[in-house]
C-alpha positions in Angstrom: 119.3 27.4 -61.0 120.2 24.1 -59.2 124.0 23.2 -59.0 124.5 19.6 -58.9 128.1 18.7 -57.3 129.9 15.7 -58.1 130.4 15.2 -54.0 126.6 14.7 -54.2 126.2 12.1 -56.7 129.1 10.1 -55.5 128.9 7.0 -54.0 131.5 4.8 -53.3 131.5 1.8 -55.7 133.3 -1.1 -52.8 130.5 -0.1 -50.4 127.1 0.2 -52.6 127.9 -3.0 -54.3 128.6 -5.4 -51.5 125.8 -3.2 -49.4 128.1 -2.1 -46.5 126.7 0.8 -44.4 122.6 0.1 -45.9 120.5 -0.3 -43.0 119.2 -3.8 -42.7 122.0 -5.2 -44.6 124.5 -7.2 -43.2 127.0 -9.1 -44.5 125.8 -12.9 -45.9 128.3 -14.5 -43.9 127.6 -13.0 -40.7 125.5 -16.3 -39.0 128.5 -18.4 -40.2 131.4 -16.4 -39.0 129.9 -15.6 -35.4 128.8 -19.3 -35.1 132.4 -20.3 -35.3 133.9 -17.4 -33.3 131.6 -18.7 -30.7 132.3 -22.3 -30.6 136.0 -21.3 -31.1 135.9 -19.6 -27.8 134.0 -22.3 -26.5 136.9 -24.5 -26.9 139.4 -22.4 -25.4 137.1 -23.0 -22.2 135.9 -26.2 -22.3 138.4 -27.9 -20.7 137.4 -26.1 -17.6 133.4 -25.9 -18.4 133.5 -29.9 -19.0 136.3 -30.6 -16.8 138.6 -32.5 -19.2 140.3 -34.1 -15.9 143.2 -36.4 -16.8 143.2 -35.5 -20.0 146.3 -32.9 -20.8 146.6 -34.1 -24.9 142.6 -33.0 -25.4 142.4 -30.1 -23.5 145.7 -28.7 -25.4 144.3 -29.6 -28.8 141.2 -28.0 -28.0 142.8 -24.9 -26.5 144.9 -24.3 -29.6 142.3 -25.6 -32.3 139.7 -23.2 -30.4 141.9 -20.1 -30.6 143.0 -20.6 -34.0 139.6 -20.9 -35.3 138.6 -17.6 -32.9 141.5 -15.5 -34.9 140.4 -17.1 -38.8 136.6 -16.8 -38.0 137.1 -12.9 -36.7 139.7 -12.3 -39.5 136.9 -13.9 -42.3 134.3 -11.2 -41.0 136.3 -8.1 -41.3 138.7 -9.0 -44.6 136.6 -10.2 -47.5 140.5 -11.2 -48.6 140.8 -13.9 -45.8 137.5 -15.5 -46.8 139.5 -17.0 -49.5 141.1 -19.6 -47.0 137.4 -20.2 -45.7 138.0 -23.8 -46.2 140.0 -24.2 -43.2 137.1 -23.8 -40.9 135.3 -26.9 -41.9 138.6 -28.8 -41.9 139.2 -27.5 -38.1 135.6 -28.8 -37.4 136.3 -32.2 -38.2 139.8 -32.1 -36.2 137.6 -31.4 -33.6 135.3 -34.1 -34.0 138.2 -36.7 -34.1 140.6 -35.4 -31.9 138.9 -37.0 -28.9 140.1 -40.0 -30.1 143.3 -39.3 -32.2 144.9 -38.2 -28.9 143.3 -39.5 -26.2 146.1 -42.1 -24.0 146.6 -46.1 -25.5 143.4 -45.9 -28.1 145.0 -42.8 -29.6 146.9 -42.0 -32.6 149.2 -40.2 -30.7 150.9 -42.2 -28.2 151.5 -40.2 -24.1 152.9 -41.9 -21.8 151.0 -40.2 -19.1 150.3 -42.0 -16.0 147.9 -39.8 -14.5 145.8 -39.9 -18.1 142.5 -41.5 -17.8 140.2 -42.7 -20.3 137.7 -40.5 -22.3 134.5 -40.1 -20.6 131.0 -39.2 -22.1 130.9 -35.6 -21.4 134.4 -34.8 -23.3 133.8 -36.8 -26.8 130.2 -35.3 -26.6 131.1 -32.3 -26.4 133.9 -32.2 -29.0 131.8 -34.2 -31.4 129.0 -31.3 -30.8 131.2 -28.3 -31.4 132.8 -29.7 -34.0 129.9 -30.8 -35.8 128.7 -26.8 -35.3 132.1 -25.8 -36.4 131.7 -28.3 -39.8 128.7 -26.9 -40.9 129.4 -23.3 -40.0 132.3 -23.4 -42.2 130.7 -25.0 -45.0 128.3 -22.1 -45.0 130.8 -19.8 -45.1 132.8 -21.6 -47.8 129.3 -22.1 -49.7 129.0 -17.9 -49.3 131.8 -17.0 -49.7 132.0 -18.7 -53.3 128.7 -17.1 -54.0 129.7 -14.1 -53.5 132.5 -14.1 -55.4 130.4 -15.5 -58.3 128.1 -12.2 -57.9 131.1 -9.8 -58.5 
């Protein structure tokens, strides 16, 4: 005589659906999430790895920017729940991309009166325009999965 238990044929319904804990499953917005977790820590450091001399304004933006988009991207890939504000990744990416400009000294936005300030060079606009083109699209792919897989459910 076989005995089935109920411990046996149980399987939690949260996990089997979204296919936590199946091997060679991960979640679908994995890529997305570590691509901006990366580039978010990369812009906590580049204003050391590029050197952002002279410019103060930048390098705090990008410090700030950089660790907020370090805590939302880790926070997206452990709570489904925070996914839902997903769309601030993509707007971060394009702060990025402009801030260069919006508070760099006498083109800027944002008027310092900084005398040491000097003008933007190549290096530091590239390389904001570069992470935050990386940030923009990694966010849109999370925002793009994230709506999918709440369509799924």
């Amino acid at each position: 005589m076989t005995r089935v238990t109920e411990r046996a044929t149980y399987q939690e319904p949260t996990r089997a659906r979204e296919g936590v804990g199946q091997p060679g499953q991960g979640t679908p917005t994995g890529l997305a999430t570590g691509t901006a977790l990366l580039a978010g820590l990369y812009l906590v450091l580049s204003p050391w790895v590029i050197e952002f001399t002279g410019q103060f304004s930048l390098a705090t933006s990008n410090m700030i920017t950089g660790l907020a988009l370090a805590l939302l991207a880790t926070g997206c890939a452990r709570s489904a729940g925070l996914r839902a504000i997903a769309w601030v990744i993509p707007v971060l990416g394009a702060w990025v991309i402009g801030s260069p400009w919006a508070v760099s000294r006498g083109s800027g936005v944002v008027q310092f009166d900084q005398s040491a300030a000097l003008p933007l060079n190549t290096a530091t606009w590239l390389s904001n325009v570069i992470a935050g083109a990386v940030v923009l699209i990694a966010g849109l792919a999370l925002v793009v999965r994230s709506k999918q897989g709440r369509t799924r459910r």
